[in-house]
N, C-alpha and C positions, 0 to 999 in steps of 0.2 A: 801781708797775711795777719787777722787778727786772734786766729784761735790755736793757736799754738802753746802748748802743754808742756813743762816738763812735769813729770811724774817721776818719784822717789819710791822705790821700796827695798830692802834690805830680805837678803839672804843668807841662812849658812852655811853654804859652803858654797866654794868656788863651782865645782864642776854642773850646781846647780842652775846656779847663777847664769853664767855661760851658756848652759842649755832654753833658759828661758829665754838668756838678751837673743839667741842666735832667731829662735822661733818667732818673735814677735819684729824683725826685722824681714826676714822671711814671710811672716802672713802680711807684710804691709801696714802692720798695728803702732810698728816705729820706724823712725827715720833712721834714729843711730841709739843706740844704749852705751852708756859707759858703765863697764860695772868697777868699781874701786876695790883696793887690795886689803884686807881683811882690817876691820876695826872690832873695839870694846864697847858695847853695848850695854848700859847698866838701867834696869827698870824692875817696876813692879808688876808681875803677874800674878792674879790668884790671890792674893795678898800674902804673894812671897816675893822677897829682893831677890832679881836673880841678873848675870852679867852672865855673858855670850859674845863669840865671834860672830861677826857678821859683815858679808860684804855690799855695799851700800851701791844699788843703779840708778842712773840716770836715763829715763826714757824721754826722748823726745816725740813728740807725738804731735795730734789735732784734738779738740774738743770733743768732735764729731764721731773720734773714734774713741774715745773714754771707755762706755759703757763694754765694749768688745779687749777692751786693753784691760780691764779690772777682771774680769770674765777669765780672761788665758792666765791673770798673774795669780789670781784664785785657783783654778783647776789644777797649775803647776806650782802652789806654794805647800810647803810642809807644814806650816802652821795653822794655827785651830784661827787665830785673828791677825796676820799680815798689815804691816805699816802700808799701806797706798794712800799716798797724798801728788795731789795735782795743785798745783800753781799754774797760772798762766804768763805767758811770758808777752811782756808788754814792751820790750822794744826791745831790740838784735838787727845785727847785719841784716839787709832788705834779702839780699842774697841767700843768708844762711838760711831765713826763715822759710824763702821762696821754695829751698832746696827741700825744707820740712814736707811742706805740702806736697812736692811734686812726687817726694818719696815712698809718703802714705794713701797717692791716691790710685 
């Protein structure tokens, strides 16, 4: 499989979080989300320093499905401009990756 995604975006709060990984697993948009247990987040918004919790997911996805997985993380993000960044994932278990596609299709 060569289109294979992880996609990162950060939330704040758990029960958000949780609600978005379960939905996009559910519509087929991911294969598996890991969402991680609250971290500090320290940036500039606005041209103010500001730090926040935030709990940090891991979506594994396809390419193909991008456009549709940015779409759902948009309509369920609280934020006015949400971290989504995609990487592609260029070598992994044949198996794990096989398991990606068969998941998302």
């Amino acid at each position: 499989m060569t289109d294979a995604l992880l996609v990162f975006t950060t939330f704040p709060e758990a029960e958000g979080a949780a609600r978005l990984a379960t939905q996009l697993v559910r519509d087929k948009l991911a294969a598996c989300v890991n969402v991680l247990p609250a971290m500090q987040s320290f940036y500039v918004w606005q041209d103010q320093e500001t730090s926040g919790s935030e709990h940090l997911l891991l979506i594994k996805t396809r390419d193909a499905l991008y456009p549709q997985l940015e779409a759902a993380i948009l309509a369920a993000h609280p934020y006015e401009l949400p971290e989504i960044i995609a990487t592609s994932i260029h070598r992994g278990l044949p198996g794990y990756l096989n398991w990606i596609e068969a998941s998302t299709s």
